[in-house]
C-alpha positions as CSV (number, residue, x, y, z in Angstrom):
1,X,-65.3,-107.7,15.4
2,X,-69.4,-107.0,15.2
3,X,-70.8,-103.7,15.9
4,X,-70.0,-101.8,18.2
5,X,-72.7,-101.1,21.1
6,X,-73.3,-97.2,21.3
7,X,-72.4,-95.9,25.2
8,X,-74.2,-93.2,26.7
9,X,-73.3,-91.5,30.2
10,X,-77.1,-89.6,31.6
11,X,-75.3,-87.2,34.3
12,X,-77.5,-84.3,35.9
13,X,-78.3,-83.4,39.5
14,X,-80.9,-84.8,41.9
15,X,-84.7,-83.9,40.6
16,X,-83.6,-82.0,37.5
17,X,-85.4,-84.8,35.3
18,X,-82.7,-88.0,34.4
19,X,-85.4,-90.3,34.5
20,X,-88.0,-88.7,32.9
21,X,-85.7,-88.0,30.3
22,X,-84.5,-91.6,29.7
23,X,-88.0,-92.8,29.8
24,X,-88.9,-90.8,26.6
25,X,-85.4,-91.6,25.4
26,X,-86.2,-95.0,25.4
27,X,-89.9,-94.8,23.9
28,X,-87.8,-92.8,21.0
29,X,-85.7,-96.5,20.4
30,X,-88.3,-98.6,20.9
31,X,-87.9,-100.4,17.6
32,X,-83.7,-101.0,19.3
33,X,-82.3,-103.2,21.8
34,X,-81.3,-101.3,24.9
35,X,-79.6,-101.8,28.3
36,X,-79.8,-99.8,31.1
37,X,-77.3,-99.3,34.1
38,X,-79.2,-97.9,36.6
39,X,-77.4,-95.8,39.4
40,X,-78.8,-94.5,43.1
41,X,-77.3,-93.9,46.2
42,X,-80.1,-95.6,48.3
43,X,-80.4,-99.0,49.2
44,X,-83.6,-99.5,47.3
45,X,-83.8,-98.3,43.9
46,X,-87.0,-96.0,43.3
47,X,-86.3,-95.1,39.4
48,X,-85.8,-99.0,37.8
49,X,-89.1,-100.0,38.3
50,X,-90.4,-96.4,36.6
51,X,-88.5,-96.9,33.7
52,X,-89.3,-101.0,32.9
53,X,-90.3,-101.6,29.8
54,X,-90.0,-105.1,27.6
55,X,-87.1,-105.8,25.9
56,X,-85.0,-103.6,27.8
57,X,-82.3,-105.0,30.0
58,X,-81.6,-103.3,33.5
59,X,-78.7,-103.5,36.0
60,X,-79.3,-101.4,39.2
61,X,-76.6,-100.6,40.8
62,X,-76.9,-98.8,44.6
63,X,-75.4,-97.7,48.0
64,X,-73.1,-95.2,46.0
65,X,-71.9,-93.2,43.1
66,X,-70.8,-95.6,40.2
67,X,-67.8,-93.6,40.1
68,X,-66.6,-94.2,44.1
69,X,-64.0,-96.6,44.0
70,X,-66.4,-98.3,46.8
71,X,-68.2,-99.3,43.4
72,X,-65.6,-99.3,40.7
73,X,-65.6,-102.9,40.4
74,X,-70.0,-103.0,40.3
75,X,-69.8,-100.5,37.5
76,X,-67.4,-102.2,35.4
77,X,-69.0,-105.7,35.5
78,X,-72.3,-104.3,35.1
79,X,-70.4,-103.0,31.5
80,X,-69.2,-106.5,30.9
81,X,-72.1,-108.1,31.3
82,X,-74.1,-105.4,29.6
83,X,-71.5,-106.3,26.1
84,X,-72.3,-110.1,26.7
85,X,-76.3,-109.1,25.7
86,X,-76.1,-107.5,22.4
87,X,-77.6,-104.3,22.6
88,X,-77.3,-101.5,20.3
89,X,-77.7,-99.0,23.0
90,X,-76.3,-98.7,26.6
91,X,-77.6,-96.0,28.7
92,X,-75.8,-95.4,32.2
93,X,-77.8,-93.4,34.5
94,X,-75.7,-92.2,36.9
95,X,-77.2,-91.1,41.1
96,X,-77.3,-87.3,41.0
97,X,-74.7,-87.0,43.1
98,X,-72.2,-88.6,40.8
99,X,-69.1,-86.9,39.8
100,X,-67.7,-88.6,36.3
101,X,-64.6,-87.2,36.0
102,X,-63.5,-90.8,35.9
103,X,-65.4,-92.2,33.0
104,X,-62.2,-92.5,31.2
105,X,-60.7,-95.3,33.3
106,X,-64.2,-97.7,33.5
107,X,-64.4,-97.8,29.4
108,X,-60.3,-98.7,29.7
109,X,-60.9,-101.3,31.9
110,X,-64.0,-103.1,30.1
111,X,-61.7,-102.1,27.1
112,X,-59.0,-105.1,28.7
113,X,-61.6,-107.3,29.8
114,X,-63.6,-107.3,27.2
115,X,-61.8,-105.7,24.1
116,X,-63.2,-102.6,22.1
117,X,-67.1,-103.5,22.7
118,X,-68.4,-100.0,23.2
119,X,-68.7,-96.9,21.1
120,X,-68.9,-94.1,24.0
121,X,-70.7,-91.6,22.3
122,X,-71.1,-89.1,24.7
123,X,-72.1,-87.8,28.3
124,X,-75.5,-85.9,28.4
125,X,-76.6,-83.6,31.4
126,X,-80.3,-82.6,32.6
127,X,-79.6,-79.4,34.2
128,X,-82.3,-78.2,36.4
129,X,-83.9,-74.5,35.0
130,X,-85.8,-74.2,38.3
131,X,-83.1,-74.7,40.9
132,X,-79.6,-74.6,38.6
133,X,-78.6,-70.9,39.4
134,X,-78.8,-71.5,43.1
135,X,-77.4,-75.3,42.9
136,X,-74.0,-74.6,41.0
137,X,-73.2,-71.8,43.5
138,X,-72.8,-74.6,46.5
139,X,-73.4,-78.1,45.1
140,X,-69.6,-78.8,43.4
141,X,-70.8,-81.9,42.0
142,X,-73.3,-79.6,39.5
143,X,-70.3,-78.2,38.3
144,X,-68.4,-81.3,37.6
145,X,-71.4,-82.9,35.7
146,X,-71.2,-80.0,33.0
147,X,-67.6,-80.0,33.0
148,X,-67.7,-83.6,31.7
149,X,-70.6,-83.5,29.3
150,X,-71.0,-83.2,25.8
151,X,-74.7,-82.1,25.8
152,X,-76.9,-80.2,28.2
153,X,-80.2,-80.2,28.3
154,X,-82.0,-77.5,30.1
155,X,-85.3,-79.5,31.6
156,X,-88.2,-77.7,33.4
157,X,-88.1,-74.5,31.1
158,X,-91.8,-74.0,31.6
159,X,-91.5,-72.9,34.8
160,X,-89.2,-70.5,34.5
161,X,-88.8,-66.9,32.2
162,X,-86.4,-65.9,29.7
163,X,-84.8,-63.5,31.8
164,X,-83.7,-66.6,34.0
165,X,-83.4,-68.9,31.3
166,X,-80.4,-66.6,29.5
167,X,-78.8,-66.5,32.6
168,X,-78.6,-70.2,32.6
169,X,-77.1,-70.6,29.4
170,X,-74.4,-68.0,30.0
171,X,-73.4,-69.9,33.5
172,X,-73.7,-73.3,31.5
173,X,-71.3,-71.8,28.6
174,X,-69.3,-70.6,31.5
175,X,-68.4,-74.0,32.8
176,X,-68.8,-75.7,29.2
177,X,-68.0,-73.3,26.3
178,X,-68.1,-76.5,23.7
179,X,-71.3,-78.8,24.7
180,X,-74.2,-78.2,22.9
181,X,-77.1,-76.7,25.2
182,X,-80.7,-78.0,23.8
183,X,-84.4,-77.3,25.9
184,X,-87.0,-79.7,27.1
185,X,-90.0,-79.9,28.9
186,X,-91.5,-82.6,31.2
187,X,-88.6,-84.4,29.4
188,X,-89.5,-84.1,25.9
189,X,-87.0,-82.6,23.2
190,X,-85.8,-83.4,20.0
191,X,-83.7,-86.6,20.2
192,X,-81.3,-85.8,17.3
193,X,-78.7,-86.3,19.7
194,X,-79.1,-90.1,18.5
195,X,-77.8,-89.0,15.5
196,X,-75.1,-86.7,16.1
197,X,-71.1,-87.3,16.5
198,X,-71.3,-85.3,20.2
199,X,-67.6,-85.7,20.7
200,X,-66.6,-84.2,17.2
201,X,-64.7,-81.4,19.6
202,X,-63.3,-84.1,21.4
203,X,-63.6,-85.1,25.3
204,X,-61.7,-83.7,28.2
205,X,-59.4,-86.9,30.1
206,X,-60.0,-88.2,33.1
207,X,-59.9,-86.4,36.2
208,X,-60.1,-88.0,39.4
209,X,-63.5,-88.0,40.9
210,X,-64.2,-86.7,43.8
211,X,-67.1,-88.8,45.0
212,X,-65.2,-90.9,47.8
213,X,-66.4,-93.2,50.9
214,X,-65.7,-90.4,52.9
215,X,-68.0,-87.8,51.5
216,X,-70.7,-90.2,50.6
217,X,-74.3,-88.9,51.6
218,X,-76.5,-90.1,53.9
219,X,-79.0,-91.9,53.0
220,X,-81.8,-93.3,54.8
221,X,-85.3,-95.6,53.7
222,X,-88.3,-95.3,55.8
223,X,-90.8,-97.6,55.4
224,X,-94.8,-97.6,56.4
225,X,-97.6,-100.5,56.0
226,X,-100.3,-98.2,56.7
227,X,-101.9,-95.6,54.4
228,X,-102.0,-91.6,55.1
229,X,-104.2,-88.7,53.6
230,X,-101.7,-86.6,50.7
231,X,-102.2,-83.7,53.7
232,X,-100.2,-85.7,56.4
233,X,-97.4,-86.6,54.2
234,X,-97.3,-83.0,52.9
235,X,-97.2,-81.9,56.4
236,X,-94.6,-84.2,57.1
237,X,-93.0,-83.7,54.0
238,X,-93.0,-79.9,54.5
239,X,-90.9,-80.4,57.8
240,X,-87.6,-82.5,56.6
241,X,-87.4,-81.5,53.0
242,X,-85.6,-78.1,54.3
243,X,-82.9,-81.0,55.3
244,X,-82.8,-83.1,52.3
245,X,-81.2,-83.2,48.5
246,X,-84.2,-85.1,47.8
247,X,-86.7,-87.4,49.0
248,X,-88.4,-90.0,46.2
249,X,-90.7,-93.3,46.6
250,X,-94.0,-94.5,45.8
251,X,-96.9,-94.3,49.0
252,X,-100.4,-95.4,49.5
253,X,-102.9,-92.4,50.1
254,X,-106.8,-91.8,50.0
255,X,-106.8,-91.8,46.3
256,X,-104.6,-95.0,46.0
257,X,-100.6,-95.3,45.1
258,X,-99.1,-92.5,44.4
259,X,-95.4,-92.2,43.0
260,X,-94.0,-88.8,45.8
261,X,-91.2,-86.8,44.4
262,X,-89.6,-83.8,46.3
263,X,-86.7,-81.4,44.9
264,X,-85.9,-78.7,47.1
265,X,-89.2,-77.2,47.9
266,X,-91.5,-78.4,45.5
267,X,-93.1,-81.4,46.7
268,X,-95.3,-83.8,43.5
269,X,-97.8,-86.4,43.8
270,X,-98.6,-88.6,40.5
271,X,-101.1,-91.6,40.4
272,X,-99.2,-95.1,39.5
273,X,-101.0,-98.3,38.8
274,X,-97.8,-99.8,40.6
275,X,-99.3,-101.9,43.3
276,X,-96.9,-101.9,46.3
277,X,-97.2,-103.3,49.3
278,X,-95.2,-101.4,51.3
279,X,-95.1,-97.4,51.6
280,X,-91.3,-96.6,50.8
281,X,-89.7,-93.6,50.7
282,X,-85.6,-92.5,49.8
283,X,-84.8,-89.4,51.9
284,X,-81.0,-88.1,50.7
285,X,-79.6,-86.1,53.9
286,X,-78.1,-82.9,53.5
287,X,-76.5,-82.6,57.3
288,X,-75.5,-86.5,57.5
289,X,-77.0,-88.8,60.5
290,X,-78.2,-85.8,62.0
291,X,-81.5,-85.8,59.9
292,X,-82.8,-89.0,62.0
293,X,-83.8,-87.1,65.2
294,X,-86.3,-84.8,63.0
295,X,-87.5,-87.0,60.8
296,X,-89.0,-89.4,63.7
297,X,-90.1,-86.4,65.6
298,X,-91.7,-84.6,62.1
299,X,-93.6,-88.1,62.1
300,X,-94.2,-88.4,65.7
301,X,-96.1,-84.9,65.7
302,X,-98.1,-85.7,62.1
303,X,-98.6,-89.2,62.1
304,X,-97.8,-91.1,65.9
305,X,-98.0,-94.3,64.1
306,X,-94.8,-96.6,64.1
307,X,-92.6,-96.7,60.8
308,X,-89.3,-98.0,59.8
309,X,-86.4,-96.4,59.0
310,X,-82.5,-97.6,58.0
């Protein structure tokens, strides 16, 4: 038997950083081969084409939560096939509405198909210092995340004060009295993680997840082949986020393409040199298929110009 490829599980809700995180992750390994499993609940995925880089290998997997049994069978060949490449690292971003109570029984079965190929060294979770206090209170899935991890890291600490970030910590240990809690901003840390035997206290079984085809979010694209000032689609913007876990994509505006991020109320615009030729955006519902009404009449009343959505 060669070496064993090392198997990390990036957990963490919607907006509180996973991809940012991963991207410097992965600047840190450059010298390493690495895989990515990419995970998102829309039908497009947004985050794969952020995070391409060369020799890296990525598997997107969407429509779903890894953990659904509506994807079991995705995840674990996307493992297999992962093994087949060599790689000394495997990342597995999961959608932010994943619940991995259930890791357990995906490294079992690649474990049969495929025999003892990975070295599962740990779940990590980007817990959101801006929005975490008022998330874990009604989002179970927040909860589940830091149940399951072995290290938390607390992003966006910047923008908040230490009064607020203490209270974080104490409702982290809480939840998670034995995962190590570490601080970044705009993603950066200190990657020592890499380093460190994170399950040395040893890793709670599996639990059945509760991410099923029943409680599966909506989740809708809409697509637009004209261009719009930043002030329309903040307008626009303004009017369904109240609605929404999160909305993501890249759009074309005056100044050119711009990648469009929106968690909770804070709505970002950053300048790519990613040439698209369609606007796109990912809009994750919070009240099911009853977002579509607003969102056409939000852009009926900004924009009046026909769009696509599905």
């Amino acid at each position: 038997m060669g070496k064993k490829t090392k198997l990390y599980l990036l957990t963490g809700f919607l907006g509180s950083g996973k991809t940012t995180f991963l991207t410097n992750t992965l600047k840190d390994l450059s010298e390493k081969r690495v895989g990515v499993i990419m995970n998102e609940f829309g039908k497009v995925g947004i985050d794969g084409t952020i995070i391409k880089k060369e020799d890296m290998e990525l598997i997107e997997i969407n429509r779903g939560s890894i953990f659904c049994s509506c994807l079991q069978l995705s995840f674990v060949s996307a493992l297999v096939d992962m093994a087949d490449r060599d790689m000394d690292y495997v990342f597995v971003e999961s959608s932010g509405l994943a619940d991995p109570s259930n890791i357990g029984e995906f490294l079992e079965a690649v474990e049969v198909a495929k025999g003892d190929v990975y070295d599962y060294s740990g779940a990590l979770c980007i817990v959101d210092g801006l929005n975490f206090l008022e998330q874990i209170e009604d989002i179970e899935t927040v909860e589940r995340q830091l149940k399951f991890c072995h290290l938390v890291v607390i992003s966006k600490v910047d923008l908040i004060d230490e009064d607020r970030l203490v209270k974080v910590i104490e409702k982290i240990k809480e939840i998670n009295d034995s995962a190590e809690i570490q601080t970044a901003i705009n993603g950066k840390m200190d990657y020592d993680f890499l380093e460190k035997n994170l399950l040395e206290k040893g890793w709670i079984d599996s639990e059945d997840t509760t991410n099923t085809l029943d409680n599966k979010p909506k989740t809708l694209t809409l697509t637009y082949e004209g261009e719009l000032t930043k002030e329309e689609l903040t307008r626009f913007l303004d009017i369904i986020k109240i609605d929404s876990y999160r909305i993501k994509g890249f759009f074309k505006l005056e100044d050119g393409w711009n990648q469009v991020d929106v968690v909770n109320k804070k709505i970002d615009y950053k300048l790519t040199d990613k040439e698209e030729t369609t606007s796109q955006l990912v809009i994750i519902s919070k009240i099911g298929p009853q977002i579509i009404r607003p969102i056409f009449n939000a852009w009926e009343s900004v924009v009046g110009k026909e769009m696509k959505l599905r």
